[in-house]
C-alpha positions in Angstrom: -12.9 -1.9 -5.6 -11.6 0.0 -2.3 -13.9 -2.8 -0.3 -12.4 -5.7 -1.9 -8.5 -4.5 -1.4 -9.2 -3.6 1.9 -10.4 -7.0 3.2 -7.5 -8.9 1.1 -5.3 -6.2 2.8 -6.8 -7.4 6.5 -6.8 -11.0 5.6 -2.9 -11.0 4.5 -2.4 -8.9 7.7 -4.0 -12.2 9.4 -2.3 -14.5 8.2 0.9 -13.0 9.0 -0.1 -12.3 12.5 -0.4 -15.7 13.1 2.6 -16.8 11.6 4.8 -15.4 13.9 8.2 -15.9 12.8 11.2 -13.4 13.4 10.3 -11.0 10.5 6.9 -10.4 12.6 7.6 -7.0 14.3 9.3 -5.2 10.6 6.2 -6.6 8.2 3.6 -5.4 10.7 5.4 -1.7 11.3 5.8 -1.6 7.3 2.1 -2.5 6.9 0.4 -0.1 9.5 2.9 2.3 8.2 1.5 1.9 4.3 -2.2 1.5 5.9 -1.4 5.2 7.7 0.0 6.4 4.0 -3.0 5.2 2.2 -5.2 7.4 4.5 -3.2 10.5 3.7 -3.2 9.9 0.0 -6.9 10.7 0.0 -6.5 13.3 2.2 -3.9 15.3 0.2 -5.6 13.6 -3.2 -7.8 17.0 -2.8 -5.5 19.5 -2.2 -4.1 21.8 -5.3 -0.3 21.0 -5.0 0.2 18.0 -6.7 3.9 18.3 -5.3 2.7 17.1 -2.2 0.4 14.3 -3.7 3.3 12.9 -5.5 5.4 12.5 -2.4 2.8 10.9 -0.5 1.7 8.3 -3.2 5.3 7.7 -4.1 5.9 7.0 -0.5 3.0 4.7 -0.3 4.2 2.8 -3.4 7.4 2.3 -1.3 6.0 1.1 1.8 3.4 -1.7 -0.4 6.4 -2.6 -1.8 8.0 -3.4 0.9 5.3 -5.0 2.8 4.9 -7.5 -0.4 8.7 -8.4 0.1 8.0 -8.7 3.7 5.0 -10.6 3.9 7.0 -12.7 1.4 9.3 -13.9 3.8 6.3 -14.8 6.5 3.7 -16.2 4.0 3.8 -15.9 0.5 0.1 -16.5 0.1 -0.3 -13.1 2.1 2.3 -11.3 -0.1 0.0 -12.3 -3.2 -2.9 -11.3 -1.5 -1.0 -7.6 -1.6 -0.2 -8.0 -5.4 -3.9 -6.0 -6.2 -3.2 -3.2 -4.4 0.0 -3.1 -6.0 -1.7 -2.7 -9.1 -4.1 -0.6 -8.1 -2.3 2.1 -6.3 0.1 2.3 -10.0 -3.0 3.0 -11.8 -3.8 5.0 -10.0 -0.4 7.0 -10.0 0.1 7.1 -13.1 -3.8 8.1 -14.0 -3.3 11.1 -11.6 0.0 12.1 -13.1 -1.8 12.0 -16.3 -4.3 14.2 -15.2 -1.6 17.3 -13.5 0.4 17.0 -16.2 -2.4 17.6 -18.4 -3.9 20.4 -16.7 
């Protein structure tokens, strides 16, 4: 699953890079910003303090969310190409809520 988000994630990157319209420099900062989020979700996925995993994921929720509204504004095709990962990283959420609050 990871391998397929990933490359839509590149290719949306892509095509916004060659856009290059004025909302360039903010879509690409928000990107490698949730890119740098989505490593340190795994990273703190691990640890025992699910304070700290909640932060991060909700912060990475954030920053896809505003990289979808951004890319919007570039290349809507690219924003859709986002829409998965979306998805993804919810279920994910909420499945790993489930399973702290449960414990």
């Amino acid at each position: 699953m990871w391998t397929t988000l990933y490359l839509m994630m590149a290719y949306a990157f892509y095509r916004v890079l060659k856009a290059n319209p004025d909302w360039i420099s903010f879509a690409a900062a928000i990107f490698l910003i949730q890119i740098t989020l989505n490593g340190l979700v795994v990273g703190v996925l691990f640890v025992p303090q699910p304070a700290r995993w909640l932060v991060v994921i909700t912060l990475l929720w954030l920053a896809i969310v505003l990289t979808v509204l951004a890319f919007w504004r570039i290349d809507p095709t690219a924003s859709m190409l986002l829409w998965p990962y979306l998805l993804w990283v919810s279920f994910a959420a909420a499945l790993n809520w489930e399973i702290d609050r449960l414990n």
